[in-house]
C-alpha positions, 0 to 999 in steps of 0.5 A: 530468461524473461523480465518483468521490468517494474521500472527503468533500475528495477526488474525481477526474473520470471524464476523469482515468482512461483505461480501455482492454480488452485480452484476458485469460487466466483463465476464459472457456473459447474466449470469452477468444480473442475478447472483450476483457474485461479492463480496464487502467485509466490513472491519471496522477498527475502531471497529476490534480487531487490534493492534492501530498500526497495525490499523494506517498502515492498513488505510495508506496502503489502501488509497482511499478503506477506507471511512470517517467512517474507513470502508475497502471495498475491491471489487472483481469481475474478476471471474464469481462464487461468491466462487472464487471472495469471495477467491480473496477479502479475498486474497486481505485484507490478503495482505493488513494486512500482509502489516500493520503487518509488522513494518517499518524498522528504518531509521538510518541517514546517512553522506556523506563520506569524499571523496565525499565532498572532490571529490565535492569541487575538481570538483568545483574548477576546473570548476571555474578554467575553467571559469576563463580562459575564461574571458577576460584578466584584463588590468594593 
């Protein structure tokens, strides 16, 4: 059975992916009428031998392409021969799952430093001090 090795820890069996050709508009000229060439490219998360997380960032990063039933369909049609679609579509979930392999940094909180509050209130002060002056005088 062949791999497609995504990282290091992580790969997928060519048996977890269906690919089926459909035909495709775009270049071609009258060739496009009879051939096949574009590829759609199944890939269900739900049953593939991901990590849980790895599956939860997978279905983040891929949005609208996955369905209800958690199916990635990647379509690939900008070439003209089934063999360089097949290769861009393939190219494309790699992408997608060296995405989701990756964890996301922390995010570690952060405080305003002292000198901005500081400059902030500074700043405040003096453009009320400023509107003040503008006032009409109070009469005593």
């Amino acid at each position: 059975m062949a791999q497609l090795r995504v990282t290091d820890g992580v790969a997928i069996d060519d048996s977890e992916l269906d690919e089926s050709f459909v035909q495709s508009s775009g270049p071609g000229g009258q060739n496009v009428n009879k051939v096949a060439t574009a590829v759609q490219l199944r890939f269900d998360i739900a049953r593939s031998s991901l990590r849980e997380d790895v599956r939860a960032r997978l279905v983040a990063l891929a949005g609208q392409r996955v369905t209800k039933d958690g199916v990635l369909i990647i379509t690939a049609r900008q070439f003209r021969t089934q063999e360089r679609n097949r290769a861009a579509a393939r190219e494309r979930l790699l992408e997608l799952l060296r995405g989701a392999a990756e964890p996301p940094r922390p995010r570690y909180r952060t405080r305003i430093p002292k000198a901005s509050k500081r400059k902030r209130l500074d700043d405040k002060k003096s453009r009320a001090g400023l509107k003040r002056a503008r006032a009409r005088p109070l009469d005593d």
